[in-house]
C-alpha positions in Angstrom: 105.6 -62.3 104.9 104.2 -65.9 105.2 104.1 -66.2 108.6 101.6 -62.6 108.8 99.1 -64.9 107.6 99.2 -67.3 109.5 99.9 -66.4 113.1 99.0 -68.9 115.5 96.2 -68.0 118.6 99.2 -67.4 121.0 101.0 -64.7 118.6 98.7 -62.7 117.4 99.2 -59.4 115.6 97.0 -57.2 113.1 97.6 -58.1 109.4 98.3 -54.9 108.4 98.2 -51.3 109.8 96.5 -48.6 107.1 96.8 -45.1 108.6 97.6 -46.2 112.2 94.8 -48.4 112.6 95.4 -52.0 112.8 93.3 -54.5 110.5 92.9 -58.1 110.9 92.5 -60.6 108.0 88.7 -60.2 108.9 89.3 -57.3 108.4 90.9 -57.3 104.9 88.0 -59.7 103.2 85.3 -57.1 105.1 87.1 -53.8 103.0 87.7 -56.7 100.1 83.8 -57.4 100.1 82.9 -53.6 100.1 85.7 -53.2 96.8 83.2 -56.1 95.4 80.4 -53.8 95.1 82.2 -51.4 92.9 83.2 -53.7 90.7 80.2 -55.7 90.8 78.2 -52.0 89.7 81.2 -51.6 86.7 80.8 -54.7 85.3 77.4 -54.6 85.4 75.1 -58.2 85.1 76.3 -58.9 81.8 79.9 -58.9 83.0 79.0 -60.6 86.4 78.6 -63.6 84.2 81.3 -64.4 83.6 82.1 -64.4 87.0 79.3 -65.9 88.8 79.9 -69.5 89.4 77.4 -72.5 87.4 77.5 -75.8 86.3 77.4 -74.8 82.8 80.1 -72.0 82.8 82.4 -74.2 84.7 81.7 -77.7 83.5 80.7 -76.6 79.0 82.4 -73.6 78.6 85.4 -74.3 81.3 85.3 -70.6 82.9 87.1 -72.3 85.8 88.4 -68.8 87.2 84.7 -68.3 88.3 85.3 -70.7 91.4 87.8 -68.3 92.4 85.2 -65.1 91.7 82.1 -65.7 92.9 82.5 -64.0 96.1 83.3 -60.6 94.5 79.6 -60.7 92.8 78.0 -58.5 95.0 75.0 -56.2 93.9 75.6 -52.9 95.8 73.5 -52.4 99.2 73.8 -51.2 102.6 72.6 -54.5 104.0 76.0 -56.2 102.2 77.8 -52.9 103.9 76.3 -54.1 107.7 77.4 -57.7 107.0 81.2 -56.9 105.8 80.8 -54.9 109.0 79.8 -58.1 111.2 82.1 -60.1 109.4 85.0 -57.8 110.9 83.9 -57.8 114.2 83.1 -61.8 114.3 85.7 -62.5 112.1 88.4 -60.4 114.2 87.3 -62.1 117.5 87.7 -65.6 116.0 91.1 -64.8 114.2 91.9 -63.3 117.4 91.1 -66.6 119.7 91.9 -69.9 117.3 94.7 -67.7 115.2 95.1 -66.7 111.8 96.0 -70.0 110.4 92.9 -71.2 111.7 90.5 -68.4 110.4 92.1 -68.4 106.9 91.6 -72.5 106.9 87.5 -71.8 107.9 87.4 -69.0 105.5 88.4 -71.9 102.4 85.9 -74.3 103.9 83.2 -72.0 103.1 84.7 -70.8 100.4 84.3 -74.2 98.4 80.8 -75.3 100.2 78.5 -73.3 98.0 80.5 -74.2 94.5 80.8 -78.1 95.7 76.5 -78.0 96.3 76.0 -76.6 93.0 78.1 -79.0 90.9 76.5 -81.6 92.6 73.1 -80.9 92.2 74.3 -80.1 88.7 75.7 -83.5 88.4 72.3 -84.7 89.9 70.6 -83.1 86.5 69.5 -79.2 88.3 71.7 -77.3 85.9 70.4 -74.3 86.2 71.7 -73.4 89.5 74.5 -70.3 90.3 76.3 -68.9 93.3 77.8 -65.5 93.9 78.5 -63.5 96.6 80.2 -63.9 100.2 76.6 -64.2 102.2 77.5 -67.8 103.1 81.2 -66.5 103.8 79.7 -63.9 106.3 77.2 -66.3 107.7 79.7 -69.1 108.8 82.1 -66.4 110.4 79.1 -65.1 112.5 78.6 -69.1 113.4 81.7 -69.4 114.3 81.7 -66.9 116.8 78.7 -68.0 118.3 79.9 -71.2 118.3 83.1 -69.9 120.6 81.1 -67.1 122.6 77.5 -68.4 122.9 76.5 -66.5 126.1 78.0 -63.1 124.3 75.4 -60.3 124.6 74.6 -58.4 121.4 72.2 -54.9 121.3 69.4 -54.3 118.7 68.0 -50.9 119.6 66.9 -51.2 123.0 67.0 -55.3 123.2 70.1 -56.9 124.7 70.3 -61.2 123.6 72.8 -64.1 123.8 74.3 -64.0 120.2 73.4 -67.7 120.6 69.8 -66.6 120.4 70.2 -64.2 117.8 71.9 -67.5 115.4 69.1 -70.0 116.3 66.3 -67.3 115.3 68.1 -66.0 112.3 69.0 -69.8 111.0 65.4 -70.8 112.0 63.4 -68.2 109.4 66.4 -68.8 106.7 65.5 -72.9 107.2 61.6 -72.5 107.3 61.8 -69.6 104.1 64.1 -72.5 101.7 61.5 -75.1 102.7 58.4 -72.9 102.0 60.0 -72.3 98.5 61.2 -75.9 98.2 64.8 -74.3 97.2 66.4 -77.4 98.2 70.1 -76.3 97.3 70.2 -72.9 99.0 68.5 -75.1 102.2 71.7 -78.0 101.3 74.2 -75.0 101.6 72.6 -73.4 104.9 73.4 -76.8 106.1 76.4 -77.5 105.1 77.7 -73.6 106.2 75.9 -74.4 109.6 77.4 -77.6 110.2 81.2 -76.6 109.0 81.4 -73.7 111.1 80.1 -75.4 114.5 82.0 -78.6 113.5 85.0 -76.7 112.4 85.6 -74.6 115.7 84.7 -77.6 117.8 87.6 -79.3 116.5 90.0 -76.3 116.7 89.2 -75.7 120.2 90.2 -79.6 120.8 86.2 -80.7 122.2 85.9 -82.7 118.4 88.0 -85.0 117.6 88.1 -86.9 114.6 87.8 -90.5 113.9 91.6 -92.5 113.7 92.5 -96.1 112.2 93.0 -98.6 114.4 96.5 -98.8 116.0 98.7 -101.8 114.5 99.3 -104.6 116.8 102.3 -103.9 119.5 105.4 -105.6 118.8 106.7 -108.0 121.5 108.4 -106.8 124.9 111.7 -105.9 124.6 114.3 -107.9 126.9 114.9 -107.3 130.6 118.4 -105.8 130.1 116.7 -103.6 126.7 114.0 -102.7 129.8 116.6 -102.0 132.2 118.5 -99.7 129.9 115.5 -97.7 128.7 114.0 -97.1 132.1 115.3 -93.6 132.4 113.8 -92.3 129.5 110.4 -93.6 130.4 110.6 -91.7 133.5 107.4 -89.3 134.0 108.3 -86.0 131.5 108.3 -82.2 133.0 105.0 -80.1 132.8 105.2 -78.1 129.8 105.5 -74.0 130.1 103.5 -71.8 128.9 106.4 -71.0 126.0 106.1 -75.1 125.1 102.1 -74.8 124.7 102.1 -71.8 122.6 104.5 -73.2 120.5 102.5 -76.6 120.3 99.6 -73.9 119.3 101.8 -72.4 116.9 102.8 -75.8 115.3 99.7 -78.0 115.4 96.4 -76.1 116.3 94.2 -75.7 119.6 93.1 -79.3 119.0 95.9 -80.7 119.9 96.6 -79.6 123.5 96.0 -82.1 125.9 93.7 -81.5 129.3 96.6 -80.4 131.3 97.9 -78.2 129.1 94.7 -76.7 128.3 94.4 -76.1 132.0 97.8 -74.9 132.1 97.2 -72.5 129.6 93.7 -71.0 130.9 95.8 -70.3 134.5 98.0 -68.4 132.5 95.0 -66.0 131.0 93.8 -65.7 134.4 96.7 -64.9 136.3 98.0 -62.3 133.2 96.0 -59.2 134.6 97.5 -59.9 138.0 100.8 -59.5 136.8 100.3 -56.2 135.0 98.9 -54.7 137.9 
């Protein structure tokens, strides 16, 4: 059961299958997100808050389960219906090209941004901030995907766009509306979902790489006759398969293929329809 969730970029599969129709994960937190807004409208506000995520709840009156249930606080409306909607879609073509593992990893990165700005401000002395809801969830998977298909096309009535367009626009009004208000913590978590998702894919994808210690000095050289013996195994090693890369996918993420096999791998994708022919 624990390797359905988290299936690497090379052997992908659908999560589950309900009524012969295949979900994704995305898939599962879009349905999970539309459940939210039934039980968001049964509890009502005065049960939401004990749900809805503060520094007072969490910090005074230790409702720590609220960092786990903020994201099913979600008033009931059709926009939140066209968002899980996106968020399948997106979501289902990231999971699809960095993997499961990789999608459920950025899905818990957003998950803690929002929580970690509001206890800090609330450290800062701004107690009176709250988060709910999976709008920042949604948001970064959208990012995400336009971080890995910029020159995608997308259709709004009878306009056709680059979905990289359609984020720049969208994050633009969201960053001028916090500033006009001076909501400087829903402006902080904009950021912060902005940056994670770009960053985050741009590492997976192996084009970011992060920052290592400095090696420790190399010991001395080994003798002549060491040398002489070890020369074989330091002859020049095989080009990996196809089988050896996805399994290097499977074990340590997109990030850490090397150029060649990268290459190696993207001849494969193009030569795949040729085969099937």
């Amino acid at each position: 059961m624990f390797d359905r969730w988290s299936q690497s970029s090379g052997h992908y599969r659908p999560l589950v299958v309900l009524g012969g129709h295949p979900i994704s994960l995305a898939g599962v937190i879009a349905l999970a997100g539309i459940a939210s807004m039934v039980l968001t409208a049964i509890v009502g506000y005065d049960g939401a808050e004990f749900l809805i995520f503060n520094y007072e709840s969490f910090f005074v009156r230790y409702r720590v389960w609220t960092l786990l249930t903020y994201p099913l606080v979600n008033p009931p409306s059709i926009w939140l219906v066209l968002m899980c909607y996106m968020l399948w879609r997106f979501g289902e073509a990231v999971e699809t090209h960095l993997g499961r593992a990789s999608l459920l990893k950025l899905l818990l990165l957003l998950w803690i941004i929002a929580p970690a700005i509001v206890a800090i401000f609330g450290i800062a002395g701004s107690r009176g901030l709250s988060c709910s809801g999976i709008a920042y969830i949604e948001l970064g998977v959208f990012l995400a995907f336009a971080t890995l298909y910029p020159h995608a096309r997308l259709s709004l009535i009878f306009f056709e766009f680059p979905v990289w367009l359609f984020a720049a626009v969208f994050i633009g009004v969201q960053v001028l509306s916090h500033l006009m208000a001076r909501n400087w913590s829903e402006f902080t978590e904009l950021v912060a979902c902005v940056v994670t998702a770009w960053a985050f894919v741009r590492y997976e994808t192996g084009h970011l790489k992060l920052p290592r210690l400095p090696s420790l000095p190399k010991r001395a050289p080994a003798s002549k006759s060491a040398r002489g013996a070890a020369a074989p195994a330091a002859s020049k090693p095989a080009t990996p398969t196809v089988d050896d890369i996805l399994d290097k996918i499977s074990a340590q993420g997109m990030h850490s293929l090397t150029a060649e096999e990268r290459q190696i791998l993207d001849e494969a994708s193009q030569n795949r329809p040729r085969r099937k022919k």
